[in-house]
ZAMARGU-4260 file (C-alpha; in steps of 0.2 Angstrom, whole numbers, plus 5000, padded with zeros to 4 digits):
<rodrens>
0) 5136/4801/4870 | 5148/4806/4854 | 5161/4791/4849 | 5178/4802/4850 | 5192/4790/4840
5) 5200/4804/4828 | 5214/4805/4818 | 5222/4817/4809 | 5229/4807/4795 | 5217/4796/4789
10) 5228/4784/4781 | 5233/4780/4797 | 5217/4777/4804 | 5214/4767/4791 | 5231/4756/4791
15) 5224/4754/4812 | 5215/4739/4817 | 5212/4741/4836 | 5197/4733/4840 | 5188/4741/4857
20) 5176/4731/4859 | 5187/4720/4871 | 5200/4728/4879 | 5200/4726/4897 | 5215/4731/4913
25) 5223/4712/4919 | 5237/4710/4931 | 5253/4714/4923 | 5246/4728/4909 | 5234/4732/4897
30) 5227/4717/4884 | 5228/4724/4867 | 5220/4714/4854 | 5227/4711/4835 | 5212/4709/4825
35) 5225/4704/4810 | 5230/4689/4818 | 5219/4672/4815 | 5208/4672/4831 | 5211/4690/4835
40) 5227/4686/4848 | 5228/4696/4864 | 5245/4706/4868 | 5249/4711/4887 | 5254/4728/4888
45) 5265/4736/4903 | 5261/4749/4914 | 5276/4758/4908 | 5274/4754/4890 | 5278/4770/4883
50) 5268/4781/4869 | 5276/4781/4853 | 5279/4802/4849 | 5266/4810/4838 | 5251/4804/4848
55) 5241/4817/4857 | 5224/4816/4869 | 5215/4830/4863 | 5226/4844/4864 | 5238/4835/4875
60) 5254/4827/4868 | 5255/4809/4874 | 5272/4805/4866 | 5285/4795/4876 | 5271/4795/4892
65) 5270/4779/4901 | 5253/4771/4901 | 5251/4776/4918 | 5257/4795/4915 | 5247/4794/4902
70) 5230/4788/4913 | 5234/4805/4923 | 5231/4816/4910 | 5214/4809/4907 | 5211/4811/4925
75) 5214/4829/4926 | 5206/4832/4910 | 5190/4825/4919 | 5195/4836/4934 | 5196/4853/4923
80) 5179/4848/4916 | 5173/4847/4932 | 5179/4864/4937 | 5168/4870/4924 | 5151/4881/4925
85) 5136/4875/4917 | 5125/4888/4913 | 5106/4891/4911 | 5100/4907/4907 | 5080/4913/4904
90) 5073/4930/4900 | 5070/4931/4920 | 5088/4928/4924 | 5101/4915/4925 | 5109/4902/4938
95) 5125/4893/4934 | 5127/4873/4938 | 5145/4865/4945 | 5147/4854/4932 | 5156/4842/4943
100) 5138/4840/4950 | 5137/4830/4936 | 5150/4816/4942 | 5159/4820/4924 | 5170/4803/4920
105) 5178/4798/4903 | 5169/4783/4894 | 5185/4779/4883 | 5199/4779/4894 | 5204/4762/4892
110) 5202/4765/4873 | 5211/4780/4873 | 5227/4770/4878 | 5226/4757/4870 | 5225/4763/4854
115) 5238/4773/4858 | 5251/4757/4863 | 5243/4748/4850 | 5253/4757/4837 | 5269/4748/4842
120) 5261/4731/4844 | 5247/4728/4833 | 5254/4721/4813 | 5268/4715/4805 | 5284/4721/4810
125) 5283/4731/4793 | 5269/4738/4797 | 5273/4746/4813 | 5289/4752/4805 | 5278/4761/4793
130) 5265/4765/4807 | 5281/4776/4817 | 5285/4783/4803 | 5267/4792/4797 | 5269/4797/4816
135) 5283/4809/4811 | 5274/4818/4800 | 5256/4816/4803 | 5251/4818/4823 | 5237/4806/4831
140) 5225/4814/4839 | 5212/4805/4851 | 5196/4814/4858 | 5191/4810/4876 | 5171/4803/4876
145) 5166/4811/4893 | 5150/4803/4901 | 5139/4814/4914 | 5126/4811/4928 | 5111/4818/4925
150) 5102/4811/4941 | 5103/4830/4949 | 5098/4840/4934 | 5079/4842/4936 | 5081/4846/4954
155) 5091/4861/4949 | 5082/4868/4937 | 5067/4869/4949 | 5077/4874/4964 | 5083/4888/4953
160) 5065/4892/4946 | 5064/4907/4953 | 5079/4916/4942 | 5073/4907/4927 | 5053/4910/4931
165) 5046/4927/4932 | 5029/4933/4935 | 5023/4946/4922 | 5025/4964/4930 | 5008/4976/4926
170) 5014/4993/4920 | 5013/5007/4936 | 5022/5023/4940 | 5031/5033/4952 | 5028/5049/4960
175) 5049/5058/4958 | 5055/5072/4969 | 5047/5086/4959 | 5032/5079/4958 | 5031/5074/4941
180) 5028/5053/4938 | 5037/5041/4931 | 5029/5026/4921 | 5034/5010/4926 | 5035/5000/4911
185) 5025/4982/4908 | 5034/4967/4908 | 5032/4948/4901 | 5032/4934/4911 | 5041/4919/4908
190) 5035/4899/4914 | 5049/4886/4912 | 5046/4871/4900 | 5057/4859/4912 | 5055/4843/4898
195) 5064/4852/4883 | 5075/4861/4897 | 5082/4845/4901 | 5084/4839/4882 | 5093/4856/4879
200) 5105/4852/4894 | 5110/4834/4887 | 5111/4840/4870 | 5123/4854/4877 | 5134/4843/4884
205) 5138/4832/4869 | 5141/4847/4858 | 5153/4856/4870 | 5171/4854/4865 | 5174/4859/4885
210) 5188/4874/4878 | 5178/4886/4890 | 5175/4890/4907 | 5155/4893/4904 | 5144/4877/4894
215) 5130/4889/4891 | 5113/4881/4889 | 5096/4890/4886 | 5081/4887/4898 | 5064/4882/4886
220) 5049/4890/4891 | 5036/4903/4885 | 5032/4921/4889 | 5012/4929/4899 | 5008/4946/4894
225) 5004/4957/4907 | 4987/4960/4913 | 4988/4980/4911 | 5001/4987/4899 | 5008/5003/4896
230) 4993/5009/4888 | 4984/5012/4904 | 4994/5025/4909 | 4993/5037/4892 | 4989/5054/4899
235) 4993/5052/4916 | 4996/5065/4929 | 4979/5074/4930 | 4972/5079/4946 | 4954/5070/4946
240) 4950/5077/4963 | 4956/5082/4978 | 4951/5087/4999 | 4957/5091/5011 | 4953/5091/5031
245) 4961/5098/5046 | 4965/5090/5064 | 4975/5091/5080 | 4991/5084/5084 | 4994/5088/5104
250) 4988/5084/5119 | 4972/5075/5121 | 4974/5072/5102 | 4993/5065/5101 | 4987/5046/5101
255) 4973/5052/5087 | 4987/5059/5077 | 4998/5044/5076 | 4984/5032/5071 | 4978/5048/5057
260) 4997/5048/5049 | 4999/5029/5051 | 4985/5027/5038 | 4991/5040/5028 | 5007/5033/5026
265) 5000/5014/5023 | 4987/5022/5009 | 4998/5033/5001 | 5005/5028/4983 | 4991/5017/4980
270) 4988/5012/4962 | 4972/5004/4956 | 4969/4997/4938 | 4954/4999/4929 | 4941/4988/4937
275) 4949/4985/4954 | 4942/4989/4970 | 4949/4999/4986 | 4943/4992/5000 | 4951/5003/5017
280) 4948/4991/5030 | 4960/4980/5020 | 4973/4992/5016 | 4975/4995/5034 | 4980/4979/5038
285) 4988/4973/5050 | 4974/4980/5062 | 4985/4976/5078 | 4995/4984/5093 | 5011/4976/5087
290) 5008/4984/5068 | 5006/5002/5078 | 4989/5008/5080 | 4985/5014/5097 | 4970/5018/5107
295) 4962/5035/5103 | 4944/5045/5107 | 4929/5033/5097 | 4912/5034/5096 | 4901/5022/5105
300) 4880/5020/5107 | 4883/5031/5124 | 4896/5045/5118 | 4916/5043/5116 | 4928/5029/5122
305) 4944/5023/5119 | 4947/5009/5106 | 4962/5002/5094 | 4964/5015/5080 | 4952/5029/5084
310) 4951/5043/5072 | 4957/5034/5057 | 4939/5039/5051 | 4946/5054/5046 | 4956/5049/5032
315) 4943/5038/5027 | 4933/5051/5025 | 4944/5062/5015 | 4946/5050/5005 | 4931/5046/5003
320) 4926/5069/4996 | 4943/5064/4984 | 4931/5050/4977 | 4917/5060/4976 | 4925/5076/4966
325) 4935/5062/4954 | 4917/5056/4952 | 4921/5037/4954 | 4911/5024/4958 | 4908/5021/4976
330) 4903/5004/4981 | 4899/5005/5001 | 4899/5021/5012 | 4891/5022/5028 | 4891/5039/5040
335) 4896/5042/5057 | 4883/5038/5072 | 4885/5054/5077 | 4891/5073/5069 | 4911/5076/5064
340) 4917/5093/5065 | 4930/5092/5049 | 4917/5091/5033 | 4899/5094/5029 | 4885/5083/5034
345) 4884/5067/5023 | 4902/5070/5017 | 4909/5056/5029 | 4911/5040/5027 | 4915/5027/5046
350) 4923/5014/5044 | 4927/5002/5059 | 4941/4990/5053 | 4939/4979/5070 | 4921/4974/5063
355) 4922/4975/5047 | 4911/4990/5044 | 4922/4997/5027 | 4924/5010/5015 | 4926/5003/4997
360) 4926/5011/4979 | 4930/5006/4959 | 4940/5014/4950 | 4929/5014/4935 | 4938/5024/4923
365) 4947/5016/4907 | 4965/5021/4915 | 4975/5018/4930 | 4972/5030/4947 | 4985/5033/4958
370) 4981/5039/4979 | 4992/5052/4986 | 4993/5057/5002 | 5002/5072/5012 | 5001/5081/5027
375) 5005/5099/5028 | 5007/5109/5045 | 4998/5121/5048 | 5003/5128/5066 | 4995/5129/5085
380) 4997/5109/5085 | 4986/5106/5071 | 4990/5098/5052 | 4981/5099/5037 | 4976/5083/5027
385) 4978/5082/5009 | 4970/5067/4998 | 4973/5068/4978 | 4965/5056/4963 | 4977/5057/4949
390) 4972/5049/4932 | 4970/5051/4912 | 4956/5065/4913 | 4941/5057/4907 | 4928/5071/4908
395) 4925/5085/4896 | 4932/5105/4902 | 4915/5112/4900 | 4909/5099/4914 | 4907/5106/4931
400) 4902/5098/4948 | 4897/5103/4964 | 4890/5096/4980 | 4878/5101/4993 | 4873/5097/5010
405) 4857/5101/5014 | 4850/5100/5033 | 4834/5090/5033 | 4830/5091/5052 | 4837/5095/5067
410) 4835/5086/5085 | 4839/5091/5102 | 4845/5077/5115 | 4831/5073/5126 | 4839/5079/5142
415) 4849/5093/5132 | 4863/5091/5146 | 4864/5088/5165 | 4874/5101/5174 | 4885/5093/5187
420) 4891/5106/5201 | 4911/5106/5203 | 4918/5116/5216 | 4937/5115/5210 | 4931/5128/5196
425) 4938/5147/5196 | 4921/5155/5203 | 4928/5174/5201 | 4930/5183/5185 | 4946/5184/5173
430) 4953/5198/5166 | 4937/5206/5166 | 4928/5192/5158 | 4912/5188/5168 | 4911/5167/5165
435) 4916/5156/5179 | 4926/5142/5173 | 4917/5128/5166 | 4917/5112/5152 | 4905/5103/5142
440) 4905/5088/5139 | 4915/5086/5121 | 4902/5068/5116 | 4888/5079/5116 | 4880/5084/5100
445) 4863/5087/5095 | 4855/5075/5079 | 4855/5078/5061 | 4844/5070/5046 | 4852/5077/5031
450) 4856/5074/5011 | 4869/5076/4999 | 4865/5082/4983 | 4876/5080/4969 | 4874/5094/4955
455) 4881/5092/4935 | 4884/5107/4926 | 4887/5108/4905 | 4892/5124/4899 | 4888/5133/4916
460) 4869/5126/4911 | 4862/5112/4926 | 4858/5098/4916 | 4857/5085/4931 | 4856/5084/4951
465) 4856/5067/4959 | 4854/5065/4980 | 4870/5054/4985 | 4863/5050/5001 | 4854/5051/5014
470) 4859/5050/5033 | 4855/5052/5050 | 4866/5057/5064 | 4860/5053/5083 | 4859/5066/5095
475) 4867/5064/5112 | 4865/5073/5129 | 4881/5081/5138 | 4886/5084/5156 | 4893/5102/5157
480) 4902/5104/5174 | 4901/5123/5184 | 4905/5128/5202 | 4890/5127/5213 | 4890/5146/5215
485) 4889/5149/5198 | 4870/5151/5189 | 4867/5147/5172 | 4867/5163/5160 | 4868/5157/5140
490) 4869/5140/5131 | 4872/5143/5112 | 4869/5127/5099 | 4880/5124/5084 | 4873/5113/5068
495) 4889/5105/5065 | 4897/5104/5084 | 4881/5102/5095 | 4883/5111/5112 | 4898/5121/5109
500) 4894/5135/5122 | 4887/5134/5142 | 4891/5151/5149 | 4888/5151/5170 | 4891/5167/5179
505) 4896/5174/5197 | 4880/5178/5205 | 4883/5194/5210 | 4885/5200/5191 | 4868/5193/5188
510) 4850/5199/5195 | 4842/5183/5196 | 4824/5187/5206 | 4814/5200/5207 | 4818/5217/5214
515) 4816/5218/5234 | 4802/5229/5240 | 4804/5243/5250 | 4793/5253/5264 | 4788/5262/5252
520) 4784/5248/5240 | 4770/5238/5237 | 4771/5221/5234 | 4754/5217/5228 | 4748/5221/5210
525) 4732/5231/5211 | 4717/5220/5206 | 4711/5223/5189 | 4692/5220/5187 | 4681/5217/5173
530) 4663/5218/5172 | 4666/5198/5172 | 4680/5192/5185 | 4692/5198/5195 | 4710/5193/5194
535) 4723/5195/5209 | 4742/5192/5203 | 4753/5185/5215 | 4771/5194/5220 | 4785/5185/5211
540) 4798/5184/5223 | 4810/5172/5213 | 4815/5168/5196 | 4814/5153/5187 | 4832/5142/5186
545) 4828/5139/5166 | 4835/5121/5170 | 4826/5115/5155 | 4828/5126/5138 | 4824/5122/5121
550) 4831/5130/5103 | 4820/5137/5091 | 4824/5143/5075 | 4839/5135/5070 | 4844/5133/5053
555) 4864/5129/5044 | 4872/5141/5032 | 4876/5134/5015 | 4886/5141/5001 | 4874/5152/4997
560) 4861/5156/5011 | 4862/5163/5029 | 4858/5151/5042 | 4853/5155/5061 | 4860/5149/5075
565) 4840/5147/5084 | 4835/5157/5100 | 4838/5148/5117 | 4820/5146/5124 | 4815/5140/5142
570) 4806/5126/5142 | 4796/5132/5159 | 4793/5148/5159 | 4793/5153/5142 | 4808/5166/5143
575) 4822/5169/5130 | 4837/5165/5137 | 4848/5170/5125 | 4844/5177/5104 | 4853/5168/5091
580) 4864/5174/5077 | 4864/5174/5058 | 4877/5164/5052 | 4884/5170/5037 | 4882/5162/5017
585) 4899/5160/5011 | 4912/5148/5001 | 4926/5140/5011 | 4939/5144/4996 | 4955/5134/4995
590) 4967/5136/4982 | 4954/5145/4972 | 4939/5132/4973 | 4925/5130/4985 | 4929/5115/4996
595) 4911/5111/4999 | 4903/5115/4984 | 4917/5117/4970 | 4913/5135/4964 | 4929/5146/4959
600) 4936/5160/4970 | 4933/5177/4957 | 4947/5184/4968 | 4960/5171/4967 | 4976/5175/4961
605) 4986/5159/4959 | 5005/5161/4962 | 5020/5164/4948 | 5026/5146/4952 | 5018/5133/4960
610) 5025/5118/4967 | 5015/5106/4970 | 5018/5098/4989 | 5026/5082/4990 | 5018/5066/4999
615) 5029/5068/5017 | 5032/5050/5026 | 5020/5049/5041 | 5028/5056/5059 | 5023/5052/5072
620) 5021/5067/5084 | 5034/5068/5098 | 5025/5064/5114 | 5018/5079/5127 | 5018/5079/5145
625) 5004/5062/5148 | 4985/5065/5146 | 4971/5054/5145 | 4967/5055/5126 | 4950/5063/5123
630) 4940/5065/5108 | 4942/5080/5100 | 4924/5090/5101 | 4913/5082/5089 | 4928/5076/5080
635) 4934/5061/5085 | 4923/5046/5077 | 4921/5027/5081 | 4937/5018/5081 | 4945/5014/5070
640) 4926/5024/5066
</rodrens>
């Protein structure tokens, strides 16, 4: 600590001789010792011994104070250093320190006095004339020594670690309003050095003169640079790919809907740096009743149940075409057990967060990706799901992509379905239409082995095709329900929904057996005889039910060729029950590119001014009059599937 006797006349300092090295309080005053004297002779002082004038305690004047007034200015000088604020600042912030924490106290006090009674004591009696009379022209000043605690010091500074200490901040962005982005600068870290903090606080101390509210102090310590800097983010903003899939928000489908646009919202603004991995399961955590999921329409080994989180497959999925068309790395992808109705064969990708059956991708590109999300309605109850990639566009203009699912093989469920009788159905004919009432079975769905093929084009030239993958999607029987008086007139297959259409009929709008013979009609077929045998045909009095049919001929539309929906055969007798139906080549444009295989619309026209739709918070639908949840046909997928 800093030694504090000062004067400002130095001949008086020099003409003084009090000794401090054994003043001590005794009863009846302070003992003041005369080093002049043989035997340095002690001197009693008073209590209320006076202070001759001139004589100040740092910028206090002492003059004509009693020794005891004079020990309460000391007192409250220590007190307004107490009221002080230490403060220790660091790049990360600052935290400011009650200096009376410190247990402040003044180490000369004693000394302080009695050099300052001394005057009037200490010498010949020549000497202290001469002593009172520098006094009138030149002032004494005495600086206080003030002593601290610093027991406390290093638990504050790592109780307060937290506004000195910051971890370095990677650089990001944010998607504004208007849909441009915003890049969210890098910043260094800082980690507190707390060794050379301390020293800084001592030395602080003995250097303040205390003629401010603040003692400011720096905390030591050194600086971490961000993993990922700014740089990652030069040329941000393009759209690296994008899809888009539709579903229902009512009814049987309102629980699906909440689960579909809670994982919309806990996906969206999603940024990966170069190298990390997206894992879905994970991003969806927690996986829990409390956190909101709810039971909705899955798939399971023996058609659709209920389970935590059903349809969040879906946004998997679309997720999982954004990758695809942004052309980054996938990692694990699995398909569904069974068909989906909202993207092409081997376009899906399950996932079931309960078991861990994930869907994970790398963003390897050399700049930051970020995922965004939005849901558009699109009216009648249903919404339209919208996944964008954006990026520094890595890829060449003259490079094109497409995709293409190609059918392999189809199966039928062995039983197709199993026709169960209900007699609660509308047996008579609608509005002229000649179907009874009836329903299918939405599980049912006949089996798929299938590829997806991956095509690279330079300059409008294919210079490379790669197959993706290759999956196979079970086929599972339905039960279609019709009233007992109804007969069976048409069953029509669908590659992509199964069973989509079991047509009964009122009997009487039907001829279902032969015609009935007259009196004038024969019933017997005349024998027709060869020079060999003789063959008698039997009357055929009733025709066959068809119970068990068969579909030939069935083949998927792509971009490009017709498909057929197959001809319904009966298995018994042989009979065509119903002749399939070309099903048209074509794009599905949107936005002036092919969804499924990424040609452009020639006829597109994009508008004057387009504004780019904004990433709404996830809604959940308000709820209907209750219904059991079902799966929507074909599309609901193994929860969280």
């Amino acid at each position: 600590m800093k030694k504090i006797i000062k004067a400002a006349a130095a001949g008086l300092i020099m003409s003084m001789c009090v000794s401090t090295a054994a003043l001590a309080t005794e009863e009846g005053g302070i003992v003041v010792i005369d080093p002049g004297l043989e035997n340095e002779t002690k001197i009693n002082v008073s209590e209320d011994e006076t202070i001759p004038e001139g004589i100040y305690f740092g910028s206090t004047p002492v003059g004509g104070m009693t020794v005891t007034q004079a020990r309460t200015v000391i007192d409250n000088y220590v007190a307004s250093v107490g009221d002080m604020k230490l403060r220790l600042t660091a790049p990360g912030g600052y935290a400011d320190y009650d200096v009376s924490e410190l247990a402040p106290v003044c180490n000369n006090a004693d000394e302080m006095i009695a050099q300052a009674v001394g005057l009037k004591h200490v010498g010949s009696l020549i000497s202290q004339y001469k002593q009172a009379k520098d006094l009138e022209c030149n002032c004494l000043y005495i600086d206080y020594d003030i002593g601290f605690s610093m027991d406390g010091v290093m638990a504050f500074i790592v109780e307060n670690s937290d506004k000195f200490e910051r971890s370095a901040r990677n650089a990001s962005v944010k998607l504004n309003d208007n849909g441009s982005f915003s890049v969210i600068n890098a910043q260094n870290g800082f980690t507190v050095d707390y060794d050379e903090t301390y020293d800084n606080i001592k030395e602080a101390l003995n250097a303040c003169d205390f003629q401010n509210e603040i003692i400011a102090c720096t905390v030591e310590g050194s600086e971490t640079e961000p993993e990922y800097g700014d740089e990652y983010f030069e040329g941000f903003g393009a759209v690296l790919g994008e899809a888009s899939t539709e579903h229902r928000t009512t009814g049987d489908q309102y629980n699906r809907a909440i689960n579909v646009n809670k994982a919309v919202s806990m996906i969206n603004g999603t940024v990966l740096m170069p190298g990390q991995q997206f894992s879905y399961c994970a991003a969806l955590q927690p996986f829990t009743r409390e956190a909101g999921w709810v039971n909705a329409g899955t798939y399971t080994p023996t058609g659709v149940d209920l389970e935590l989180g059903g349809g969040v497959c879906q946004i998997s999925t679309t997720l999982y075409n954004a990758v695809l068309w942004s052309e980054l790395q996938v990692d694990f992808r699995k398909n569904h057990s069974k068909v989906v109705d909202y993207v092409p064969y081997s376009m899906d990708a399950m996932v079931h967060v309960l078991s861990g059956q994930d869907f994970k991708f790398t963003n390897n590109t050399s700049h930051a990706i970020y995922i965004q999300y939005y849901t558009t309605s699109i009216g009648s109850g249903r919404e339209k799901i919208t996944c964008r990639i954006y990026g520094t566009e890595y890829r060449p203009a003259s490079r094109k992509i497409e995709f293409v699912s190609v059918t392999d093989k189809t199966e039928l469920p062995d039983p197709v379905y199993e026709i169960l009788d209900d007699d609660t159905l509308d047996v008579y004919p609608a509005d002229g239409d000649d179907r009874v009432y009836s329903y299918a079975d939405p599980a049912a769905h006949i089996g798929i082995n299938s590829h997806l093929v991956k095509n690279v084009y330079e300059n409008g030239v294919l210079v490379q095709t790669t197959t993706l993958s290759r999956d196979r999607y079970a086929p599972l029987s339905g039960k279609f329900y019709k009233h007992p008086d109804s007969i069976l007139k048409e069953l029509k297959f669908d590659d992509q929904l199964g069973i989509i259409s079991i047509k009964f009929v009122d009997p009487s709008k039907e001829t279902t057996t032969a015609e009935t013979t007259t009196a004038e009609e024969t019933t017997t077929v005349a024998e027709t005889t060869t020079a060999e045998e003789t063959t008698t045909q039997e009357p055929t009095t009733t025709a066959c039910a068809h119970a068990n049919t068969t579909t030939e001929g069935f083949k998927s539309a792509s971009c490009t060729e017709n498909g057929y929906t197959g001809d319904v055969k009966c298995s018994d007798c042989g009979q065509v029950i119903s002749v399939g139906q070309v099903i048209e080549a074509g794009h599905h444009f949107d936005g002036g590119v092919c969804t499924v295989c990424g040609a452009l619309d020639p006829n597109y026209v994009p508008p004057e001014s387009v504004t780019e739709p904004q990433p709404e918070p996830a809604t959940e639908p308000q709820p209907e009059p209750a219904t059991e949840p079902q799966p929507e046909g074909g599309s609901s997928e193994q929860a969280p599937e």
